[in-house]
PyMOL Python script that loads the backbone (N, CA, C, O; Angstrom):
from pymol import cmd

cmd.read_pdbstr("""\
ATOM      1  N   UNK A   1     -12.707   3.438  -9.102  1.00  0.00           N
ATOM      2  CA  UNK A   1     -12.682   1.998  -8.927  1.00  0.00           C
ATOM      3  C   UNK A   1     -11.485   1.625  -8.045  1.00  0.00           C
ATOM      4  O   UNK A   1     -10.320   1.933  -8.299  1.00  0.00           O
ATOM      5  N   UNK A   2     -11.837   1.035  -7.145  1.00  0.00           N
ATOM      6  CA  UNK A   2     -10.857   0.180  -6.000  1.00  0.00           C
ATOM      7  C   UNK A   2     -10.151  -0.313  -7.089  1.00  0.00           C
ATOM      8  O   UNK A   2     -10.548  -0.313  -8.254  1.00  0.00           O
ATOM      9  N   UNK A   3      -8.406  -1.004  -6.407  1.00  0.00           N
ATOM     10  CA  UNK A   3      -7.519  -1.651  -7.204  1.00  0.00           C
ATOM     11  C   UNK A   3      -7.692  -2.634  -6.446  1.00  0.00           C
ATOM     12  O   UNK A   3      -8.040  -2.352  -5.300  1.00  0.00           O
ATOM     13  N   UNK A   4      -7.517  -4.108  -6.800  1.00  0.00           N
ATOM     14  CA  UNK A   4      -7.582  -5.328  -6.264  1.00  0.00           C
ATOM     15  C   UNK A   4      -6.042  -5.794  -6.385  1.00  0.00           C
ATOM     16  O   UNK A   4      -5.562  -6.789  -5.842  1.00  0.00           O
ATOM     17  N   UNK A   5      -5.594  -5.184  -6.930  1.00  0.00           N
ATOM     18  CA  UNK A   5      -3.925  -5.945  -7.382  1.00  0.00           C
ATOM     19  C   UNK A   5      -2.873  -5.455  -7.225  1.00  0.00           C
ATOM     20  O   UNK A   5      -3.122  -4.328  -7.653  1.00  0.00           O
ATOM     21  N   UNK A   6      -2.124  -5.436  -7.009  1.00  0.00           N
ATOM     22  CA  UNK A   6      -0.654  -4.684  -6.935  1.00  0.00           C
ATOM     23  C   UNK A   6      -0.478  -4.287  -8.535  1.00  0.00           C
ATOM     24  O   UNK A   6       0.061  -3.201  -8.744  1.00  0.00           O
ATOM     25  N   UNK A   7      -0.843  -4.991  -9.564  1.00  0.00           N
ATOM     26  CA  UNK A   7      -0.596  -4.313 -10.899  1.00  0.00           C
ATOM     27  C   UNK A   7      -1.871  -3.257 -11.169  1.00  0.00           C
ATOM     28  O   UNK A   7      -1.673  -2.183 -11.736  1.00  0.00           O
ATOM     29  N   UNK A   8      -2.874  -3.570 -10.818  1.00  0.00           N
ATOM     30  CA  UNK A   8      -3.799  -2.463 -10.399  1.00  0.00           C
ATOM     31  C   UNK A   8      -3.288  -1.144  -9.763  1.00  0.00           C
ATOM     32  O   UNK A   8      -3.518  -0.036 -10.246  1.00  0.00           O
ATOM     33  N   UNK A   9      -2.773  -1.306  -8.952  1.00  0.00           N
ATOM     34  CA  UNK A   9      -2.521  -0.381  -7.954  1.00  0.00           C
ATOM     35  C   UNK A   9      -1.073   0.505  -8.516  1.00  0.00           C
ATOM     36  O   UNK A   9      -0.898   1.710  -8.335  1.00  0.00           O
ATOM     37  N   UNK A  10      -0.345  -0.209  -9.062  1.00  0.00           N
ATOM     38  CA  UNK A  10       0.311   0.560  -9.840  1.00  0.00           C
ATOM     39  C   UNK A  10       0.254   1.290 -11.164  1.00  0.00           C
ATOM     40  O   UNK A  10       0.955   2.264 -11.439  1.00  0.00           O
ATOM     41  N   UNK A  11      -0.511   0.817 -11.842  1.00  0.00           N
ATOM     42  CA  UNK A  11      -1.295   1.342 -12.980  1.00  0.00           C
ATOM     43  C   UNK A  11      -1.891   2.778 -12.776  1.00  0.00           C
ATOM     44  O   UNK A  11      -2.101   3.506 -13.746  1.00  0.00           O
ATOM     45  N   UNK A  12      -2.262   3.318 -10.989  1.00  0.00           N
ATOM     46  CA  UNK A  12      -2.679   4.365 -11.406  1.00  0.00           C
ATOM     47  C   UNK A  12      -1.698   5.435 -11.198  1.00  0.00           C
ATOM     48  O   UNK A  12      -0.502   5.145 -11.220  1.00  0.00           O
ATOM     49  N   UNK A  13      -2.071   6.613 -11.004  1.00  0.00           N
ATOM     50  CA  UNK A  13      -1.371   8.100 -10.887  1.00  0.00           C
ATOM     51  C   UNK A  13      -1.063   7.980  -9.157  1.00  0.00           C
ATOM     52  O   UNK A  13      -1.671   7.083  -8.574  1.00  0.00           O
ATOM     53  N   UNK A  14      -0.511   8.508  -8.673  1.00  0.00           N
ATOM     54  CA  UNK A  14       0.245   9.133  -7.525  1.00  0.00           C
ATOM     55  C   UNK A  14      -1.054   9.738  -7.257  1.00  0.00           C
ATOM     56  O   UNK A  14      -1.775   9.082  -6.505  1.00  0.00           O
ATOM     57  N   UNK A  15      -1.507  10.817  -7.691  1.00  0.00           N
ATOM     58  CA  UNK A  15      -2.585  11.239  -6.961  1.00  0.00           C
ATOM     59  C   UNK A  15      -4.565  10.427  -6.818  1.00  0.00           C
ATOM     60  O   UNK A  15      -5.480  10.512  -5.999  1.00  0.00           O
ATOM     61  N   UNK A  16      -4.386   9.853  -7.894  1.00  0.00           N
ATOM     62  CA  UNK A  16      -5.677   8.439  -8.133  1.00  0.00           C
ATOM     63  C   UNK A  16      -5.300   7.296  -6.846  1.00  0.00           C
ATOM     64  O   UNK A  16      -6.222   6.699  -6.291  1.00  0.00           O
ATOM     65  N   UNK A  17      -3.833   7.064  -6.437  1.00  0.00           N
ATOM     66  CA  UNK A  17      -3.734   6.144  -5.371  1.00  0.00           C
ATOM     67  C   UNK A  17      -4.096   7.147  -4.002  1.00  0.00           C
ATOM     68  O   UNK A  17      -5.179   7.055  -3.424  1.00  0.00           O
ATOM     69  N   UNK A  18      -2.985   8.143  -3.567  1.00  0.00           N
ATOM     70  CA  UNK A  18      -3.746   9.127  -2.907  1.00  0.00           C
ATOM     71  C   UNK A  18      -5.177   9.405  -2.446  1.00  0.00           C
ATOM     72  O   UNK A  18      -5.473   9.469  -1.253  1.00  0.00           O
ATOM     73  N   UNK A  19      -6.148   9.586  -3.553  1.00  0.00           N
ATOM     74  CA  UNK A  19      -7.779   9.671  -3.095  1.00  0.00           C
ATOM     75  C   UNK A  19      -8.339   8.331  -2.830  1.00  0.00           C
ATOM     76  O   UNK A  19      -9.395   8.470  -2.213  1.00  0.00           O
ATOM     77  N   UNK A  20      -8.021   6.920  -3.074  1.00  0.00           N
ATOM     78  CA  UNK A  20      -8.286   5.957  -2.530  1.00  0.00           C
ATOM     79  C   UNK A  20      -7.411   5.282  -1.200  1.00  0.00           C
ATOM     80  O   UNK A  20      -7.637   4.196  -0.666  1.00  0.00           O
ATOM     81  N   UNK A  21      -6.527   6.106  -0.905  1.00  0.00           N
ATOM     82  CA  UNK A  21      -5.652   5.375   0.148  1.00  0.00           C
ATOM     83  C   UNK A  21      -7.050   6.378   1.441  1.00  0.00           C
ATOM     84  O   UNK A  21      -7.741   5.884   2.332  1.00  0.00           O
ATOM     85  N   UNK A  22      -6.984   7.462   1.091  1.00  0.00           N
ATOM     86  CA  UNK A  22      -7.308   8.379   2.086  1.00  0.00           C
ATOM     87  C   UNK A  22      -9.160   9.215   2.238  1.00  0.00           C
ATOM     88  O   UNK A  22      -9.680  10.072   2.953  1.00  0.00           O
ATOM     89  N   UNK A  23      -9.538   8.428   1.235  1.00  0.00           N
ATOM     90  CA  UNK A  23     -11.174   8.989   0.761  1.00  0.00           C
ATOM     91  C   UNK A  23     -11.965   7.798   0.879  1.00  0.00           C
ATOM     92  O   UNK A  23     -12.999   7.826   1.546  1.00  0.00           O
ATOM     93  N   UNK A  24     -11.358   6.145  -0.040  1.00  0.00           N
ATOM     94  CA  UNK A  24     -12.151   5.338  -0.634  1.00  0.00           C
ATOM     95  C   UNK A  24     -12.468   3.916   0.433  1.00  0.00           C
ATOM     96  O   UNK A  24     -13.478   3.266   0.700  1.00  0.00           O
ATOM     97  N   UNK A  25     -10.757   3.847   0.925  1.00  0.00           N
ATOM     98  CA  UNK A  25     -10.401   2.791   1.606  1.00  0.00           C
ATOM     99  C   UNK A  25     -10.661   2.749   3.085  1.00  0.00           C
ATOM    100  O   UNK A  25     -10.363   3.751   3.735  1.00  0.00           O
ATOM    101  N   UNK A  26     -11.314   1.445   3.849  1.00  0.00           N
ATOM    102  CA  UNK A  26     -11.454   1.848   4.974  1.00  0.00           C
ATOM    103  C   UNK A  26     -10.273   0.776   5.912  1.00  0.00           C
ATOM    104  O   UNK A  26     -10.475  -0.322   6.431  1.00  0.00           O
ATOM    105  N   UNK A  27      -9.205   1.498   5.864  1.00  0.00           N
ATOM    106  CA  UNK A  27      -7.739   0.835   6.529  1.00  0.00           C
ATOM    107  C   UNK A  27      -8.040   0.122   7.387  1.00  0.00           C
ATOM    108  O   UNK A  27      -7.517  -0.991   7.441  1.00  0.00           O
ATOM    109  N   UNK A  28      -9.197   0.621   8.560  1.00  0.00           N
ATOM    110  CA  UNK A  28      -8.859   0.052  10.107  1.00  0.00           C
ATOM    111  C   UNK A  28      -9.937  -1.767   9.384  1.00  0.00           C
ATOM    112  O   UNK A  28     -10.027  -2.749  10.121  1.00  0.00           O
ATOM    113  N   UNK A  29     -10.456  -1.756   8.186  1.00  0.00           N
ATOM    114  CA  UNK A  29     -11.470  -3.069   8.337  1.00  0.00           C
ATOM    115  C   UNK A  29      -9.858  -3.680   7.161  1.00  0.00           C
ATOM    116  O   UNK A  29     -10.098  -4.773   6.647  1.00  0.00           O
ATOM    117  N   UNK A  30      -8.873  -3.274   6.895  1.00  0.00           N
ATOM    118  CA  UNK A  30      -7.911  -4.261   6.108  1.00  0.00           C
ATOM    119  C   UNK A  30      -7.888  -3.865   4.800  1.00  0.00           C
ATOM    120  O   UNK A  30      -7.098  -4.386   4.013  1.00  0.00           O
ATOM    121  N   UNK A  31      -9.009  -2.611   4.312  1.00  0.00           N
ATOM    122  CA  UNK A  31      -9.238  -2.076   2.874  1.00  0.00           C
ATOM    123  C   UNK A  31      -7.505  -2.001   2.371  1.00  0.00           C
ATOM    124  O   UNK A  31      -6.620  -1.386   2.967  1.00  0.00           O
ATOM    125  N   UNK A  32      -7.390  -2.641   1.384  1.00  0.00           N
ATOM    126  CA  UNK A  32      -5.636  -2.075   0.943  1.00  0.00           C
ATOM    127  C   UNK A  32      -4.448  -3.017   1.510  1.00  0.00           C
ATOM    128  O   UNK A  32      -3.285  -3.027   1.105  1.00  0.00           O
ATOM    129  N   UNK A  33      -4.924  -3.686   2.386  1.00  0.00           N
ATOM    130  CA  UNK A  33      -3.574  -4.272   3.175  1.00  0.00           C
ATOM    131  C   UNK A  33      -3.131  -4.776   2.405  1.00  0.00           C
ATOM    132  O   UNK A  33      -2.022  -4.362   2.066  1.00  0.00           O
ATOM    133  N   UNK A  34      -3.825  -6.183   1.528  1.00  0.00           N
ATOM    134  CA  UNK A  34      -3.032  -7.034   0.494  1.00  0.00           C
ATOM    135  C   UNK A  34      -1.876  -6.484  -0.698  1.00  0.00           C
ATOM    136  O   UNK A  34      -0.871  -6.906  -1.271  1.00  0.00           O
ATOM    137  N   UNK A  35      -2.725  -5.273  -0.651  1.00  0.00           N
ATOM    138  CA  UNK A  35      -1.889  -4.337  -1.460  1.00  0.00           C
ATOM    139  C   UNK A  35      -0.584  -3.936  -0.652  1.00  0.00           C
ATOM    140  O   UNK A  35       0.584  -4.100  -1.004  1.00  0.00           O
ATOM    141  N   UNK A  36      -0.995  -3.454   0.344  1.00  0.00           N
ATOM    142  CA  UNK A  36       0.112  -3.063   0.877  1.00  0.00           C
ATOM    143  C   UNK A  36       1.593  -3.957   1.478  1.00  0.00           C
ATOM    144  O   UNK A  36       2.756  -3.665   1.754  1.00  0.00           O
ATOM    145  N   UNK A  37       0.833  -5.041   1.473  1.00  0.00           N
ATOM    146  CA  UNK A  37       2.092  -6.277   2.093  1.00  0.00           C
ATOM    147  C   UNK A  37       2.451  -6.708   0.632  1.00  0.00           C
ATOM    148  O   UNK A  37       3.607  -7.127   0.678  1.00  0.00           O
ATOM    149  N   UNK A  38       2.070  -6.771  -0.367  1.00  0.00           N
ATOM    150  CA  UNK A  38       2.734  -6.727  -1.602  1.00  0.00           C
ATOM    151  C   UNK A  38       3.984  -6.041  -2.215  1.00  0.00           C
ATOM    152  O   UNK A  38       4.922  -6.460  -2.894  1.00  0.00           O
ATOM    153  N   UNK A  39       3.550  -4.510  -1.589  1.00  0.00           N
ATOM    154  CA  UNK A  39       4.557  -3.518  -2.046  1.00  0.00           C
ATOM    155  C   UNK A  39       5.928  -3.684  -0.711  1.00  0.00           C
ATOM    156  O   UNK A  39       7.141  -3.522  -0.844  1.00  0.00           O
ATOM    157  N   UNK A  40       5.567  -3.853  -0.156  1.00  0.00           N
ATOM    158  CA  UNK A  40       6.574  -4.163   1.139  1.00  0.00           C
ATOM    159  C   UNK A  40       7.584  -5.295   0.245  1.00  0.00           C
ATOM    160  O   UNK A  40       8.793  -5.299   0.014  1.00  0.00           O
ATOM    161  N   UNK A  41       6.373  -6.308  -0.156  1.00  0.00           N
ATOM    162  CA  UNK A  41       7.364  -7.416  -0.403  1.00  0.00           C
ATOM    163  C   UNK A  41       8.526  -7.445  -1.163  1.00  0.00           C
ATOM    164  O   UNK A  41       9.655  -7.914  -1.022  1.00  0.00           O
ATOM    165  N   UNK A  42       7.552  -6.410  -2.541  1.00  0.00           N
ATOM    166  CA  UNK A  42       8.321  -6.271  -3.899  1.00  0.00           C
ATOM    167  C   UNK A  42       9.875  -5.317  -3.460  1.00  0.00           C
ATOM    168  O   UNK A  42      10.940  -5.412  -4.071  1.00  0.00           O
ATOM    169  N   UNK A  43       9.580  -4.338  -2.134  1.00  0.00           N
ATOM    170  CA  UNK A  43      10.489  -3.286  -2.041  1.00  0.00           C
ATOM    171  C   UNK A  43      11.688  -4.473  -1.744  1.00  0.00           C
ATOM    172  O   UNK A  43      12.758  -4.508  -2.353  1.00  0.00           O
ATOM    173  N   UNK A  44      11.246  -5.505  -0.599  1.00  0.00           N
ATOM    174  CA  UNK A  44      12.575  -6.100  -0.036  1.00  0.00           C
ATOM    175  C   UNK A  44      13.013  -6.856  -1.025  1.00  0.00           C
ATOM    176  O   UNK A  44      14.143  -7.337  -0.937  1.00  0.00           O
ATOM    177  N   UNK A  45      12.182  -7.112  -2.186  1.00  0.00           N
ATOM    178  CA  UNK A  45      12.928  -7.867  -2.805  1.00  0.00           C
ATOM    179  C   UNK A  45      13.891  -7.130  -3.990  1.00  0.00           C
ATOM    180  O   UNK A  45      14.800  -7.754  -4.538  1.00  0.00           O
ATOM    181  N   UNK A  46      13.537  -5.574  -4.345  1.00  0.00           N
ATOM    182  CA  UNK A  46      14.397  -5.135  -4.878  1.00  0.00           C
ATOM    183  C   UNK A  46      15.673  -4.586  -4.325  1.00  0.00           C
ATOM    184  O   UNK A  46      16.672  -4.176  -4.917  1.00  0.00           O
ATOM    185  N   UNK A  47      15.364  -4.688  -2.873  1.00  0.00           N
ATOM    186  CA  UNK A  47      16.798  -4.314  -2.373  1.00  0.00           C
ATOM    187  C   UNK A  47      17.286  -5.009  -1.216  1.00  0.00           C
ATOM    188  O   UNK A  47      17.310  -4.463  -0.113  1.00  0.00           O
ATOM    189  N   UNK A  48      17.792  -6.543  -1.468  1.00  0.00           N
ATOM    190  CA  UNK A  48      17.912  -7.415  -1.004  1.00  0.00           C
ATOM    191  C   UNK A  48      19.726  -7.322  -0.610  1.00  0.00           C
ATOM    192  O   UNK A  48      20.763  -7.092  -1.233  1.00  0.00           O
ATOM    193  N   UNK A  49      19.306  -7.670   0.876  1.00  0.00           N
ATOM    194  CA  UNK A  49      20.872  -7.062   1.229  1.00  0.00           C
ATOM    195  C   UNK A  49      20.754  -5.582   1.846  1.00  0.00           C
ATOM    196  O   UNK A  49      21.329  -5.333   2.905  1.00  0.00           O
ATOM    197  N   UNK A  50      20.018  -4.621   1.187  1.00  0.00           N
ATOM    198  CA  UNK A  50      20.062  -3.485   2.488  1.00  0.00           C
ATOM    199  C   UNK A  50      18.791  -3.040   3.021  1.00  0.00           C
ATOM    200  O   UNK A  50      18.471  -1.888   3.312  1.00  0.00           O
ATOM    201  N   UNK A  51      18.038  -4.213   3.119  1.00  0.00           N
ATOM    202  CA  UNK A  51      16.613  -4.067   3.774  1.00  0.00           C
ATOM    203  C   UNK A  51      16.339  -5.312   4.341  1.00  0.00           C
ATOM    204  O   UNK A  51      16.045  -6.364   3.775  1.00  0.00           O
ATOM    205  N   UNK A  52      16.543  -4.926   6.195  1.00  0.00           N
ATOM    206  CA  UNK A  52      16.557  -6.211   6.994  1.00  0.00           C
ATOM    207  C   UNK A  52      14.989  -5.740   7.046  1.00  0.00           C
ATOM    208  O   UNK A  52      14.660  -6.189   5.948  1.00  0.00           O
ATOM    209  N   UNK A  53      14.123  -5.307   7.422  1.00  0.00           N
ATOM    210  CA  UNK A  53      13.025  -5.399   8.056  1.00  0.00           C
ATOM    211  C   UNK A  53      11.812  -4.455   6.838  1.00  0.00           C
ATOM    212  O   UNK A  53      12.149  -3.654   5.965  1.00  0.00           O
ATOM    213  N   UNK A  54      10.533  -4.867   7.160  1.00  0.00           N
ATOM    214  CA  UNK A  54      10.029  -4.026   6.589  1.00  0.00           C
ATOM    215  C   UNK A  54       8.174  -4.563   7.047  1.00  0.00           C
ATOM    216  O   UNK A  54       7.690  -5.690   6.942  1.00  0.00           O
ATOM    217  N   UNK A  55       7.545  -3.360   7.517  1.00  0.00           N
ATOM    218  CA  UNK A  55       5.859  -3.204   8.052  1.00  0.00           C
ATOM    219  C   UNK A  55       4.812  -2.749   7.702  1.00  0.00           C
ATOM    220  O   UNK A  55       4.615  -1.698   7.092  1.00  0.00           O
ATOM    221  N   UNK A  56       4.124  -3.458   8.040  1.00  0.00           N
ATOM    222  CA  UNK A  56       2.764  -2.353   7.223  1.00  0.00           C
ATOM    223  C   UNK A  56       1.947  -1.775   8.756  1.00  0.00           C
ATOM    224  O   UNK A  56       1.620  -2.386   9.773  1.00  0.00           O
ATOM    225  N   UNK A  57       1.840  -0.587   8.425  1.00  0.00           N
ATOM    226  CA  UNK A  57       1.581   0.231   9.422  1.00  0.00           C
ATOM    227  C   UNK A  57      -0.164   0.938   9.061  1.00  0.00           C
ATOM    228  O   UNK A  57      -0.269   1.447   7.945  1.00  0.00           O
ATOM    229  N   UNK A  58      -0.914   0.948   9.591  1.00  0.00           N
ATOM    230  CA  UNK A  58      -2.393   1.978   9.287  1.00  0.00           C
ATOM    231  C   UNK A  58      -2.028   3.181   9.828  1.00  0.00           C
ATOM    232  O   UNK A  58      -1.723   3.424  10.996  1.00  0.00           O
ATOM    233  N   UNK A  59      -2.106   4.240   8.466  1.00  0.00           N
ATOM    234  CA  UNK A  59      -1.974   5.339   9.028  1.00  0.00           C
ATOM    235  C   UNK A  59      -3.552   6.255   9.475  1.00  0.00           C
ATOM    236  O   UNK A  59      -4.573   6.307   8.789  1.00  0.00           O
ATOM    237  N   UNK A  60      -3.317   6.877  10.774  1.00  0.00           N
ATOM    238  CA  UNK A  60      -4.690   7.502  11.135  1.00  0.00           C
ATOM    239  C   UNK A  60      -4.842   8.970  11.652  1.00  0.00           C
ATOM    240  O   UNK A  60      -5.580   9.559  12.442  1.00  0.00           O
ATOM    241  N   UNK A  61      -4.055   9.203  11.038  1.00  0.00           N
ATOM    242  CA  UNK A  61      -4.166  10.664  10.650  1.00  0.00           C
ATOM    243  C   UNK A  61      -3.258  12.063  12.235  1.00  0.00           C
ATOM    244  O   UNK A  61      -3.309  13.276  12.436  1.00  0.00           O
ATOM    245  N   UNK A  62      -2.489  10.714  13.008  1.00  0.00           N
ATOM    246  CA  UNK A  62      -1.836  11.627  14.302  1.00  0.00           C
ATOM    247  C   UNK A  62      -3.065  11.751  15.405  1.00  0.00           C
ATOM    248  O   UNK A  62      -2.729  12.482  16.337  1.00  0.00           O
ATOM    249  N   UNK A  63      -4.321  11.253  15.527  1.00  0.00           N
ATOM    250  CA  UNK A  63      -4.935  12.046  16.298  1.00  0.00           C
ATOM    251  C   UNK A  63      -5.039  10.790  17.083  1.00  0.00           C
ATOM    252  O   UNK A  63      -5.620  10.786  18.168  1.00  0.00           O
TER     253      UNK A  63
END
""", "prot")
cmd.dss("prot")
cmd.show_as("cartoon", "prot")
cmd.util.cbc("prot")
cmd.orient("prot")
């Protein structure tokens, strides 16, 4: 099951996020982004003061 939430998405295992980042999700149509500009957000906000910048990038495998 897809995660819809950032508390979703943390709820699972390291390797359960893994097979949906890279098996389930289809990045280039936005699959995950919300998720992903979430975790960006939460990072700058836990380390506020030594994190000027921060992106969400699609990764596609180097080729």
């Amino acid at each position: 099951m897809k995660p819809h939430t950032l508390d979703e998405w943390l709820a699972l295992s390291p390797d359960e996020q893994e097979t949906i980042h890279l098996d389930q999700w289809n990045v280039y149509q936005g699959e995950g982004a919300q998720i992903g500009l979430a975790l960006c957000d939460k990072f700058v906000q836990e380390h506020l003061g030594q994190v000027t910048d921060a992106e969400l990038y699609v990764y596609h495998g180097g080729v």
